[in-house]
C-alpha positions as CSV (number, residue, x, y, z in Angstrom):
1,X,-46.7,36.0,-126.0
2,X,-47.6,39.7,-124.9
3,X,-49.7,42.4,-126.5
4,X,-50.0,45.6,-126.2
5,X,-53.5,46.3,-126.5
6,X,-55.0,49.8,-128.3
7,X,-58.0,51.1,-126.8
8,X,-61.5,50.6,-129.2
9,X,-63.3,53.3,-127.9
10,X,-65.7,50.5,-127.0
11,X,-65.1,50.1,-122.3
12,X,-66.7,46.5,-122.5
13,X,-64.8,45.2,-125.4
14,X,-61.2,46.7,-123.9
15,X,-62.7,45.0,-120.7
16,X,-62.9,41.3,-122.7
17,X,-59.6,41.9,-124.3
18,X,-57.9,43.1,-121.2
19,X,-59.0,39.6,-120.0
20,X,-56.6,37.8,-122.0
21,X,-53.8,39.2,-119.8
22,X,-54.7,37.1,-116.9
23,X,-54.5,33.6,-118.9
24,X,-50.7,33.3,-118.5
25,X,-51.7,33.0,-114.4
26,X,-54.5,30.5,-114.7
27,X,-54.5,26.8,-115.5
28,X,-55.0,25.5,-118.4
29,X,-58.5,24.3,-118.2
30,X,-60.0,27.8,-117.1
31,X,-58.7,29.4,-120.5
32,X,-62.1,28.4,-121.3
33,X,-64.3,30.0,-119.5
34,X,-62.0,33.1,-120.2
35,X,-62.6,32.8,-123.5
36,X,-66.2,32.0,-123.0
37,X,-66.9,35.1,-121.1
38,X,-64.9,37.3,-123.7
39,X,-67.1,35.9,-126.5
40,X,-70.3,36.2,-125.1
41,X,-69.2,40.1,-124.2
42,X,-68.0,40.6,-128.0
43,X,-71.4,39.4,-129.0
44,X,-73.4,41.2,-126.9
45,X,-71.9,44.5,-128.2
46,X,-71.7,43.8,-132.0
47,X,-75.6,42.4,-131.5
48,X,-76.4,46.1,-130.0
49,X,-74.7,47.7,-133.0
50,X,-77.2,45.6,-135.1
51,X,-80.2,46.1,-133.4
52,X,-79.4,49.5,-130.9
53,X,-78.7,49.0,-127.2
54,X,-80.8,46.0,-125.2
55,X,-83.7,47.3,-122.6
56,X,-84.0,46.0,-119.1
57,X,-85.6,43.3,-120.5
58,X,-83.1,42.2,-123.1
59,X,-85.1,42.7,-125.5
């Protein structure tokens, strides 16, 4: 399955998505930690929508 994928206007989130073009080159069991990496990158920008960017501290 390919996709062409549309920019967001968002780099990091083109980043995560542009990530899913190198699962058809790994093994099976490191779609995971693709996936995982993607996620935790999808929620760090929709939390700074929320709440505004995080400071050096992450808070």
């Amino acid at each position: 399955m390919q996709h062409e994928n549309e920019e967001t206007g968002e780099a990091r989130v083109d980043q995560a998505i542009a990530g899913l073009g190198s699962l058809p080159g790994l093994p099976l069991d490191e779609h995971v930690a693709v996936f995982e990496d993607m996620h935790a990158t999808l929620r760090q920008v929709l939390s700074e929508l929320d709440s505004g960017p995080a400071d050096a501290a992450g808070r």
